[in-house]
C-alpha positions in Angstrom: 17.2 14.7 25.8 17.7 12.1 23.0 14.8 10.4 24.0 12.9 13.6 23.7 14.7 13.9 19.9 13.2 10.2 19.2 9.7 10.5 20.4 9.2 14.2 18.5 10.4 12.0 15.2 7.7 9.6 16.1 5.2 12.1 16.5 6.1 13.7 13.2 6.1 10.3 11.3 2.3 10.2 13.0 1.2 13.2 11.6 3.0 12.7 8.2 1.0 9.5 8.0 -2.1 11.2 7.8 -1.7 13.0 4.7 -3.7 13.6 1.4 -3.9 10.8 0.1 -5.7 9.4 3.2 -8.6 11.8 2.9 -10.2 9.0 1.5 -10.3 6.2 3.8 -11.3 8.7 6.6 -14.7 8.2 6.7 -13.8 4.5 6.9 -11.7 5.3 10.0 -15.1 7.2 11.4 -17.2 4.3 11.2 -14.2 2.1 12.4 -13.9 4.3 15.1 -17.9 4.5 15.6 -18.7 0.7 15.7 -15.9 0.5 18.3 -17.4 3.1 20.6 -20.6 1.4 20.4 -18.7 -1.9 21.3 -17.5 0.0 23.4 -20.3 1.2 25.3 -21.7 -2.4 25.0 -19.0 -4.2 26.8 -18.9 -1.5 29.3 -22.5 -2.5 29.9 -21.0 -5.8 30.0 -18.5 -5.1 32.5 -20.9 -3.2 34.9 -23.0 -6.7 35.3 -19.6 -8.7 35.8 -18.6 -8.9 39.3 -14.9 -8.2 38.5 -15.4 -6.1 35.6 -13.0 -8.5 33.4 -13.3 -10.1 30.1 -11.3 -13.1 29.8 -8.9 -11.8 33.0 -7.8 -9.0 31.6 -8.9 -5.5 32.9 -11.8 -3.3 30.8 -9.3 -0.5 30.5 -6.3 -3.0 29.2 -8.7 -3.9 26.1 -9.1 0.2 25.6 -5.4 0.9 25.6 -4.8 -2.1 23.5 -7.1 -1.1 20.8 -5.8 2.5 20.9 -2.5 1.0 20.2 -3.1 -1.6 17.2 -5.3 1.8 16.0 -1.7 4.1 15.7 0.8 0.9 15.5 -1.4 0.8 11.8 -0.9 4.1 11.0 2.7 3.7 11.6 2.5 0.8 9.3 1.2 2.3 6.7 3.2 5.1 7.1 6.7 3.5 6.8 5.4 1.2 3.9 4.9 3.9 1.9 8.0 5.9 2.8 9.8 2.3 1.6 7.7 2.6 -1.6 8.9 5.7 -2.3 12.6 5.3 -1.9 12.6 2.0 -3.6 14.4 3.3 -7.3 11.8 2.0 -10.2 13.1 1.1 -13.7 12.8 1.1 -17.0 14.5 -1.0 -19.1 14.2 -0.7 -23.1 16.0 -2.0 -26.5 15.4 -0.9 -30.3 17.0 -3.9 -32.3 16.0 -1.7 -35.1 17.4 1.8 -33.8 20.5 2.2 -32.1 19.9 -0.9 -30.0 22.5 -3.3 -31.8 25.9 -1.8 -33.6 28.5 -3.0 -35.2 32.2 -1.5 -35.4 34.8 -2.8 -37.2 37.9 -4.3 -35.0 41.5 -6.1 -35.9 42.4 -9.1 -34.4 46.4 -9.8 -33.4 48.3 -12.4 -32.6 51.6 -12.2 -31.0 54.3 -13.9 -32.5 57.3 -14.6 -30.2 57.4 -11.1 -28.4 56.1 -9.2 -31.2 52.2 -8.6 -32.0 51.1 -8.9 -35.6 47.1 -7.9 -36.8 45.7 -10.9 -38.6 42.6 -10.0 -40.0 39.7 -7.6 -39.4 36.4 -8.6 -38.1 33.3 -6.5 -36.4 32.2 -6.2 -33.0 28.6 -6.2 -32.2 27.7 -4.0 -29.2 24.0 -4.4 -27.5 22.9 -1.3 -26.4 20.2 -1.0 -23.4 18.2 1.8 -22.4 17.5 2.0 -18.5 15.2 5.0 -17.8 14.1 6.2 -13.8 11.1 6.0 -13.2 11.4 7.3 -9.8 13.0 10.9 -8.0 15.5 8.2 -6.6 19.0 8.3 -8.2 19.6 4.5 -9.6 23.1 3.7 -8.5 25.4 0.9 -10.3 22.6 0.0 -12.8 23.9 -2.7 -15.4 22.4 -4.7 -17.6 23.6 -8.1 -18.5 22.7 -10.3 -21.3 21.4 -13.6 -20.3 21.0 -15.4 -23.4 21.8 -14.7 -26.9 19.5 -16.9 -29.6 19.2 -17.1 -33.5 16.7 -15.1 -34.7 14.2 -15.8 -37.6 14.8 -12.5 -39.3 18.3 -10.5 -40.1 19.1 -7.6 -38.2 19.7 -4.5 -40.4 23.0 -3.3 -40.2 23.9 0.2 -39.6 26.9 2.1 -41.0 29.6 3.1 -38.3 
């Protein structure tokens, strides 16, 4: 019975690949489909003048099958390719150096001396703040950003009050 389970999946992932969006390239599959009927036709002409009714040893109704299957094995392509696409998260990732993008908070730094710890002087922290947006319905899990490389800039970055 699982085997039963398996191909009704298959069947459905058939029919779910011919959706909407592939209204379009259906008259492209109906002259696809059209030019191989003719060829069709004109290798079955073929075939009735050949003694053994074989094109390169291999059987007329082989080449049928064979067709019919690359035909649906594309389908099924497409299909899963698109079902990837659409589970694959998309990102956006965004920084305002002039916003809320950089921000500094004061801190205090200590020292210990012998077993006791002593503040030294103050000093601020600069925290980089980095917008990551979804751009897809799938949830983005363990998103972090990491900063790469930290340069000198030409012009000062305003500083905002904490």
């Amino acid at each position: 019975m699982a085997g039963i389970g398996l191909l009704k999946d298959w069947w459905d992932s058939i029919l779910e690949s011919f959706t909407l969006r592939r209204v379009i390239a259906l008259p492209i599959l109906i002259a696809v489909v059209t030019a191989v009927v003719r060829g069709s036709t004109a290798l079955s002409e073929f075939f009735t003048h050949q003694e053994g009714r074989t094109l390169l040893g291999i059987p007329s109704f082989a080449w049928g099958l064979l067709a019919g299957l690359l035909l649906i094995l594309g389908f099924v392509i497409q299909h899963a390719t698109s079902l990837r696409k659409s589970l694959s998260p998309k990102i956006s990732v965004s920084f305002n150096p002039t916003g809320d993008g950089i921000v500094r908070t004061p801190t205090e730094i200590y020292e210990q001396t012998g077993s006791k710890w002593a503040g030294v002087r103050t000093d601020q922290a600069v925290y980089i703040r980095i917008a990551i947006r979804t751009l897809s319905r799938t949830t983005v899990k363990a998103c972090v950003a990491y900063l790469t490389k930290i340069e000198n800039g030409l012009h000062p970055v305003p500083q905002t009050p904490s």
